[in-house]
C-alpha positions, -999 to 999 in steps of 0.1 A, spaced: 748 -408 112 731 -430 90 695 -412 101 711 -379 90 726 -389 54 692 -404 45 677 -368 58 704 -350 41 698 -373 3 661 -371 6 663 -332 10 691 -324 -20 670 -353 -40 643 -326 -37 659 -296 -40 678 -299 -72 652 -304 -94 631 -279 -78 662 -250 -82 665 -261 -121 626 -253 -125 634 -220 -110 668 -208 -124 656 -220 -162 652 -189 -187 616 -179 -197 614 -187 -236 605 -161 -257 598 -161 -300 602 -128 -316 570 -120 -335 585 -88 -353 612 -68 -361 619 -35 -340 624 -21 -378 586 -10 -392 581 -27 -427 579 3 -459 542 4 -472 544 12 -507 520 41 -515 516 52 -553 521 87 -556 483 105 -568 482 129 -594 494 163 -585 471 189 -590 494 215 -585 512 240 -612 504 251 -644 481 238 -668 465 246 -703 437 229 -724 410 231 -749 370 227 -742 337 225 -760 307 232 -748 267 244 -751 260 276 -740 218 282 -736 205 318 -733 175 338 -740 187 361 -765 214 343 -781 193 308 -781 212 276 -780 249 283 -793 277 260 -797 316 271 -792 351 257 -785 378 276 -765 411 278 -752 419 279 -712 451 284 -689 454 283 -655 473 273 -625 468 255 -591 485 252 -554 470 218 -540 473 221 -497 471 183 -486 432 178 -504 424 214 -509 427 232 -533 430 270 -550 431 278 -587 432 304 -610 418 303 -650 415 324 -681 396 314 -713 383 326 -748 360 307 -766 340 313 -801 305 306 -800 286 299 -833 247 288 -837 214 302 -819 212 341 -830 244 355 -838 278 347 -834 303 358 -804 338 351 -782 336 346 -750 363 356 -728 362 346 -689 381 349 -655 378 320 -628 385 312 -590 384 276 -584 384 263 -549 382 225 -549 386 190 -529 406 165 -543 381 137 -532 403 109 -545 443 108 -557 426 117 -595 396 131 -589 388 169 -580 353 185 -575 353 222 -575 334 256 -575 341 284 -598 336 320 -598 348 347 -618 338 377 -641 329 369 -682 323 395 -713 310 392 -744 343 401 -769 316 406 -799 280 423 -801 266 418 -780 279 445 -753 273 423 -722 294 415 -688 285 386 -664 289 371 -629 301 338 -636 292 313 -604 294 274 -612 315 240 -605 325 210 -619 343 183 -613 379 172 -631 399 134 -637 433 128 -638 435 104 -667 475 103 -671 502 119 -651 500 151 -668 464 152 -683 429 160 -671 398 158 -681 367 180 -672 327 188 -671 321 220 -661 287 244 -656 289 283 -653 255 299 -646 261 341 -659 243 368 -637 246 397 -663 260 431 -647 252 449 -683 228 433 -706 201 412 -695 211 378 -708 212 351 -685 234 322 -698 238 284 -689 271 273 -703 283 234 -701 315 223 -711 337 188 -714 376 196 -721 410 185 -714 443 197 -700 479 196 -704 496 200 -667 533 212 -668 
């Protein structure tokens, strides 16, 4: 009897610390919450809505030579994620060059807002000469516009006029500002 309790010591003398290496729990640290953390984005300017400003500019043609003017403009906007669409109406005097004249214009803008305050655009639209004068144009063109506040803009803008009656190409390049609502 001895032979076996020497047997049966030596084999539990092995087997219990053997079955605590087995039954032990794996440790584990949590590295994260299940719970994502908020990023904190600033809003960017929105483009969209109605806005209204005042412009000067240069306006360069053969006939009327170089002339000098300050106007008025309205529009509105619908910004789609970075695109977008615009509408604009303005009247500007013009003084200098050959003779004096208001300018009255209707745009198109399309446009990619290439940064939370900056927009690049293209314009179209139709122009006329409110004065002598008679003349109507094709107004083709782009600029590019920068949020400087959360409801104004500024802006560089060129508009080069094909003339539909008259023959009086004009170059006209302007720097204003707007008021967004």
């Amino acid at each position: 009897m001895r032979k076996f309790t020497k047997v049966a010591l030596a084999t539990l003398a092995t087997a219990v610390p053997a079955s605590s290496v087995f039954a032990a729990d794996l440790i584990t640290i949590p590295t994260s919450t299940p719970v994502e953390m908020p990023i904190y984005e600033e809003p960017g300017f929105d483009w969209s809505g109605f806005y209204a400003g005042v412009y000067g500019g240069v306006q360069n043609s053969a006939l009327g030579g170089t002339q000098y003017g300050l106007g008025v403009q309205a529009g509105v906007n619908a910004q789609f994620d970075f695109y977008l669409l615009g509408a604009e109406v303005g009247v500007q005097g013009i003084t200098g060059g050959n003779f004096d004249t208001s300018y009255g214009q209707i745009l198109g803008r399309a446009g990619l807002v290439v940064a939370d305050d900056v927009l690049v655009y293209a314009a179209g639209g139709y122009g006329i000469d409110l004065g002598a004068p008679e003349e109507q144009d094709v107004l083709l063109g782009g600029g590019v516009e920068l949020a400087v506040t959360d409801s104004i803009s500024v802006r560089a803008q060129y508009l080069h006029a094909f003339p539909t009656q008259g023959d009086n190409p004009k170059d006209q390049f302007t720097i204003g500002a707007n008021f967004h609502f």
